[in-house]
C-alpha positions as CSV (number, residue, x, y, z in Angstrom):
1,X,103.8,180.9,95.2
2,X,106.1,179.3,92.4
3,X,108.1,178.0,95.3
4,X,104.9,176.4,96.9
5,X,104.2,175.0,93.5
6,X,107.3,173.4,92.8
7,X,107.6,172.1,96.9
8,X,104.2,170.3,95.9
9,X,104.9,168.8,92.6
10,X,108.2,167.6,94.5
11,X,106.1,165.8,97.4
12,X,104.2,163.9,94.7
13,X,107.1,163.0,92.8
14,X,108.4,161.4,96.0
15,X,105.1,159.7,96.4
16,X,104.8,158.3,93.4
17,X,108.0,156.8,93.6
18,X,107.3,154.7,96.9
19,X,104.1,153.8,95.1
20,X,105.5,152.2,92.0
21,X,107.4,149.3,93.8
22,X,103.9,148.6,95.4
23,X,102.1,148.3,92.5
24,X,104.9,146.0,90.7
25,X,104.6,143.4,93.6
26,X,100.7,143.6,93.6
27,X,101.0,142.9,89.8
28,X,103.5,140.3,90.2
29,X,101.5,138.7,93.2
30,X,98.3,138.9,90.9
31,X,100.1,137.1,87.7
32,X,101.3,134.4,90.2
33,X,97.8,133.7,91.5
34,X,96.7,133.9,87.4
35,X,98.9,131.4,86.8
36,X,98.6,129.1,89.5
37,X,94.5,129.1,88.2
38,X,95.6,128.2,85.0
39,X,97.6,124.9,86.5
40,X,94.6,124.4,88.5
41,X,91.9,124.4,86.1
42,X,93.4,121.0,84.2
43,X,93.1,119.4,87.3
44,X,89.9,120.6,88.5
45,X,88.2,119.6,85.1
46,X,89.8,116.3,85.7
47,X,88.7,115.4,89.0
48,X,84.7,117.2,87.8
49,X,85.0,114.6,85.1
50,X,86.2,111.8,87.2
51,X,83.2,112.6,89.6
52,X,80.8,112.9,87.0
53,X,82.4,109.2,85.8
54,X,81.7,108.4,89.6
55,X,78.4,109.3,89.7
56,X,77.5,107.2,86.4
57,X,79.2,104.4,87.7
58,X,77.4,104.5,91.1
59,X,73.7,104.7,89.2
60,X,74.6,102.0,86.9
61,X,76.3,99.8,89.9
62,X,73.1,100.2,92.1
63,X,70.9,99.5,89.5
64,X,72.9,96.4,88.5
65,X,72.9,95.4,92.1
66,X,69.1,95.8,92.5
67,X,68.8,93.1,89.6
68,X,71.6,90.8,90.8
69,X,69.4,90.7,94.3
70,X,66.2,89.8,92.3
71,X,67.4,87.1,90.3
72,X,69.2,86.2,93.6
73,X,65.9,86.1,95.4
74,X,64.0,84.2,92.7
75,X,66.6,81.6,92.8
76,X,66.2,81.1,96.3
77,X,62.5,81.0,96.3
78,X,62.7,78.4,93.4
79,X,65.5,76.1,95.8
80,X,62.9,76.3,98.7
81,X,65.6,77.8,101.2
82,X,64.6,78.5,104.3
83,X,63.7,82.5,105.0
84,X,66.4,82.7,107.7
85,X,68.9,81.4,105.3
86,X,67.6,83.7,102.1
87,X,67.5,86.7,104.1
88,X,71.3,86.2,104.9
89,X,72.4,85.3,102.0
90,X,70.6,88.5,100.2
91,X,72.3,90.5,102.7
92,X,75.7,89.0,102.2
93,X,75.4,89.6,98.4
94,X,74.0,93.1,99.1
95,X,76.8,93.4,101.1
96,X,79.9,92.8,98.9
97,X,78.2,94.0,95.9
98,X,78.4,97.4,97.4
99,X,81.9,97.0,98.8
100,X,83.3,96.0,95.1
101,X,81.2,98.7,93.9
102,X,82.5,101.6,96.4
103,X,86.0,99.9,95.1
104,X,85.6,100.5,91.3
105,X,84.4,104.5,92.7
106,X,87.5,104.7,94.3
107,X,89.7,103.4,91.8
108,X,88.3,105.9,89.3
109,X,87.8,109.1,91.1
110,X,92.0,108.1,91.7
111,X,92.1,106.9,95.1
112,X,94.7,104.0,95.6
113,X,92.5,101.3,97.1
114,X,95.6,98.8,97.7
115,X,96.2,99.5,101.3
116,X,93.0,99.2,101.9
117,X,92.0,95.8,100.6
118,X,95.3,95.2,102.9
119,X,93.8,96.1,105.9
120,X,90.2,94.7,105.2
121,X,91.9,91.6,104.5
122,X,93.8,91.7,107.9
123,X,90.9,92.6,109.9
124,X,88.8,89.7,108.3
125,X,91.4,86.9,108.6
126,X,91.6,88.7,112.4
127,X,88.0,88.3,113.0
128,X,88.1,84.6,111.5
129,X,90.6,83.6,114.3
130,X,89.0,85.1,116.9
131,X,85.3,84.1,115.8
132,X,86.6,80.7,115.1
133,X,83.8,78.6,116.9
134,X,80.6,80.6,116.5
135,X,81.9,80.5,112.3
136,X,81.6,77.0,112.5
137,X,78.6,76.9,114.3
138,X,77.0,79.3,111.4
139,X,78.8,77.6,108.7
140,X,76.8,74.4,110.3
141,X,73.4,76.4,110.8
142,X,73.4,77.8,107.1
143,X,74.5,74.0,106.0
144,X,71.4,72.2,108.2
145,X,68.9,75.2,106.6
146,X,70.1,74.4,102.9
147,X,70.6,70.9,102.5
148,X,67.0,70.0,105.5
149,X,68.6,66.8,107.2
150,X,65.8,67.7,109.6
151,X,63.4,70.3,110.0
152,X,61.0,72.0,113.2
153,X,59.2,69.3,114.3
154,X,61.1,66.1,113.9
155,X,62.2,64.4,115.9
156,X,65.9,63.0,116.2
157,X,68.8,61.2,117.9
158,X,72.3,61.7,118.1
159,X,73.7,59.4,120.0
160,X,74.0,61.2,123.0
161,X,70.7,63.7,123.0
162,X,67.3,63.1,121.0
163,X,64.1,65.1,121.0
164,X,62.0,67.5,118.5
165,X,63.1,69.7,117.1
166,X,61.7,73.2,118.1
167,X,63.7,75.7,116.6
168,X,66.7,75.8,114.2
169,X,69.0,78.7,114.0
170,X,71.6,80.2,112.5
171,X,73.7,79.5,115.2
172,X,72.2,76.9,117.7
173,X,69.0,74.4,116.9
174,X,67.0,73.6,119.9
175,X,65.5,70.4,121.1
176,X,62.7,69.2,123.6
177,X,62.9,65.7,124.8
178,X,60.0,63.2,125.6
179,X,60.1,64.9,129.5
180,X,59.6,68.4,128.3
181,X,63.7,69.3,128.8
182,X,65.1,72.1,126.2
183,X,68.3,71.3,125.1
184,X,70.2,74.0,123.1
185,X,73.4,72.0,120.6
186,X,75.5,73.6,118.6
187,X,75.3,74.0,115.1
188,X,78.7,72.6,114.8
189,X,78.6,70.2,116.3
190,X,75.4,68.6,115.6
191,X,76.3,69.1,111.5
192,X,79.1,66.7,111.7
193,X,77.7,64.4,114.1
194,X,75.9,61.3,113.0
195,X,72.0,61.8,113.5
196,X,68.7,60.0,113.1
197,X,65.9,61.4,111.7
198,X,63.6,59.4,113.1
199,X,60.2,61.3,112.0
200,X,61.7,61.2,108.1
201,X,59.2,59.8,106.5
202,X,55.2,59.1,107.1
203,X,55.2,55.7,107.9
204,X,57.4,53.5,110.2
205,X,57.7,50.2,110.7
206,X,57.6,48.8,114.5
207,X,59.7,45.3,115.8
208,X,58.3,43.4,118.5
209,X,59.6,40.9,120.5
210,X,58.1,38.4,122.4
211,X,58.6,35.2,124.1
212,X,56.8,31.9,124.4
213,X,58.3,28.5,126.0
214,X,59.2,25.5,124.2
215,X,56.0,23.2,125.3
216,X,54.1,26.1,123.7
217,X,52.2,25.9,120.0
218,X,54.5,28.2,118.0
219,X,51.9,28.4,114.8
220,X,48.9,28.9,117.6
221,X,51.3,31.8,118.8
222,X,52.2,33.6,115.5
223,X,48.1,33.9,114.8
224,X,47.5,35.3,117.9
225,X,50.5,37.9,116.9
226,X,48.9,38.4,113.7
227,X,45.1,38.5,115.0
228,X,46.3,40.9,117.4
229,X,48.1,43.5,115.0
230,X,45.3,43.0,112.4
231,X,42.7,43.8,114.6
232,X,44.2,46.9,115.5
233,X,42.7,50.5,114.2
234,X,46.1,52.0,113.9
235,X,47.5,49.4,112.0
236,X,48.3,49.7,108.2
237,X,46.6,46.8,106.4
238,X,48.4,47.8,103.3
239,X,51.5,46.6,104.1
240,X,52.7,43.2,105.6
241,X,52.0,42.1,109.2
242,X,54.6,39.4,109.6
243,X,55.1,37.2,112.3
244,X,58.5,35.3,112.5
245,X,60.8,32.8,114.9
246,X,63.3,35.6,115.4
247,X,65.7,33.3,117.4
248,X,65.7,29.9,119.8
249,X,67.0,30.7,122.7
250,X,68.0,29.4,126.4
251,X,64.9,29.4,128.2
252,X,62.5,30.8,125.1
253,X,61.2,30.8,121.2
254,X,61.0,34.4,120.5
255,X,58.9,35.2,118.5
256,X,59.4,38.5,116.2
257,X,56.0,40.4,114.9
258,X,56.7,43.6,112.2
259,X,54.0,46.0,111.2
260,X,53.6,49.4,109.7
261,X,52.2,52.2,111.2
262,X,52.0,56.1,110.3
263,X,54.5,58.3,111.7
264,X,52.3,60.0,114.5
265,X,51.1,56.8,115.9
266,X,54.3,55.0,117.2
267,X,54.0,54.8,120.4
268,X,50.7,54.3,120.7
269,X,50.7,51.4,118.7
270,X,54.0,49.3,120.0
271,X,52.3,50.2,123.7
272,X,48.8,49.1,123.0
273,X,50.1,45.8,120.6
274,X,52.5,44.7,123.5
275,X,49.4,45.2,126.3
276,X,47.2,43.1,123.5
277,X,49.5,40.0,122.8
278,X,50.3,39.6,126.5
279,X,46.9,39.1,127.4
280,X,46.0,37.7,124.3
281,X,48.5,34.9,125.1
282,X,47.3,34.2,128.2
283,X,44.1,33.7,127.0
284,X,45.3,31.3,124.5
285,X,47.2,28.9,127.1
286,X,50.5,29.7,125.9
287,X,53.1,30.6,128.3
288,X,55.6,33.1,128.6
289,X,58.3,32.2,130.4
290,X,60.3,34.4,132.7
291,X,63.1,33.7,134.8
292,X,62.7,32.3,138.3
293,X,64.3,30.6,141.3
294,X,63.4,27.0,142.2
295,X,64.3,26.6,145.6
296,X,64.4,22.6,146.8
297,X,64.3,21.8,150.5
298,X,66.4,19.3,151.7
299,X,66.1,16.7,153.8
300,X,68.2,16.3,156.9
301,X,68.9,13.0,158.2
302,X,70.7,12.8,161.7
303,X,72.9,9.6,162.3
């Protein structure tokens, strides 16, 4: 039995032994992991605090923002811009406002934004090449909408196109001519072109032409020019109806005639006043010349 007693406390002796380098490398392994917590902690306060910073920032930023976009908007409302325009341009500042926002984040949280503003800059200046024409087209559309050298509804010429004006974008503005054709021009183009707005202002002032031949009574013809455009409804009375020798020329006097009219009623008026003087001169006994072949016959005498 002593012999079976000391066989046991033998085997445990043994056991023990193997067991001690086990515990010493689970102690060792457990100190390492201790002390790796202690080198984290600094760095996780840090980055909490830098977070929390982040956070503040982000509140603050958005609430500045929401202000920046109000006074923006009052501005425009008070400038009159047009809503296509405003809308854009509340958008754009919306826009980088939150990009030089997510920037300052970055920057504090500890994030190296250097590369990036690399890149963004790259990928504009990439976009900008490739987007050269429809930029200029917008950069023309935003300029017509600001600075109104015509608006829906005028009518205007450029030289090579005229019509009204039916729409205006940001892009393209539209026109319909007198025969109901839609022609679509480019921003672009038609913001550095030289253009008419003919439909400016209310009232516009019409230049007739007409000729009477020399034999004729030129202060006979002038009343009748003036007794025609005063007699008619469309007519302004408050401002001059002059008639004028405009030129002497091969075969005519002409005779100019100026008078006023609103906007709206052009055409009717320089159609109805040239229908009215015609047969108004006539009437009168005065001619109006107009070119014209005289064709003698000739005798023919046979020797």
């Amino acid at each position: 039995m002593l012999n079976s007693m000391l066989l046991d406390a033998e085997a445990a002796t043994e056991e023990a032994t193997h067991l001690i380098p086990d515990a010493s490398e689970t102690v060792e392994r457990a100190s390492k992991f201790v002390d790796s917590l202690k080198e984290l902690i600094p760095s996780v306060i840090s980055f909490g605090i830098n977070l929390l910073i982040a956070l503040i920032i982000f509140g603050v930023g958005k609430l500045l923002i929401k202000m920046l976009l109000k006074i923006s908007k009052r501005f425009l409302d008070r400038t009159k811009v047009e809503i296509t325009v405003s809308k854009f341009l509340l958008s754009l500042i919306r826009a980088i406002a939150y990009v030089v926002l997510i920037l300052v984040i970055l920057e504090t949280v500890g994030v190296k934004t250097t590369s990036f503003l690399a890149v963004l800059t790259t990928a504009s200046l990439a976009i900008g090449l490739a987007l050269q024409g429809s930029l200029s087209n917008f950069a023309g559309g935003v300029l017509i909408l600001i600075l109104k050298p015509f608006k829906v509804g005028d009518y205007i010429s450029t030289g090579a196109l005229e019509g009204t004006v039916s729409k205006i974008d940001l892009f393209y503005t539209t026109l319909i001519t007198l025969d109901n054709k839609m022609n679509i021009i480019p921003n672009g183009t038609l913001s550095n072109a030289s253009l008419t707005n003919v439909t400016a202002f209310d009232t516009r002032r019409i230049d007739f032409e007409f000729g009477i031949s020399y034999q004729s009574d030129i202060s006979k013809a002038k009343e009748v020019l003036i007794s025609c455009a005063s007699e008619h409804n469309m007519v302004l009375k408050n401002k001059e109806i002059f008639a004028f020798v405009s030129s002497l020329d091969t075969s005519q006097v002409t005779l100019g005639l100026r008078v006023w009219v609103n906007t709206s009623d052009y055409w009717n008026v320089k159609f109805d006043l040239t229908e009215m003087v015609k047969l108004r001169l006539e009437k009168e006994g005065i001619e109006i010349p107009f070119n014209q072949i005289v064709v003698h016959e000739a005798e023919y005498h046979q020797s």
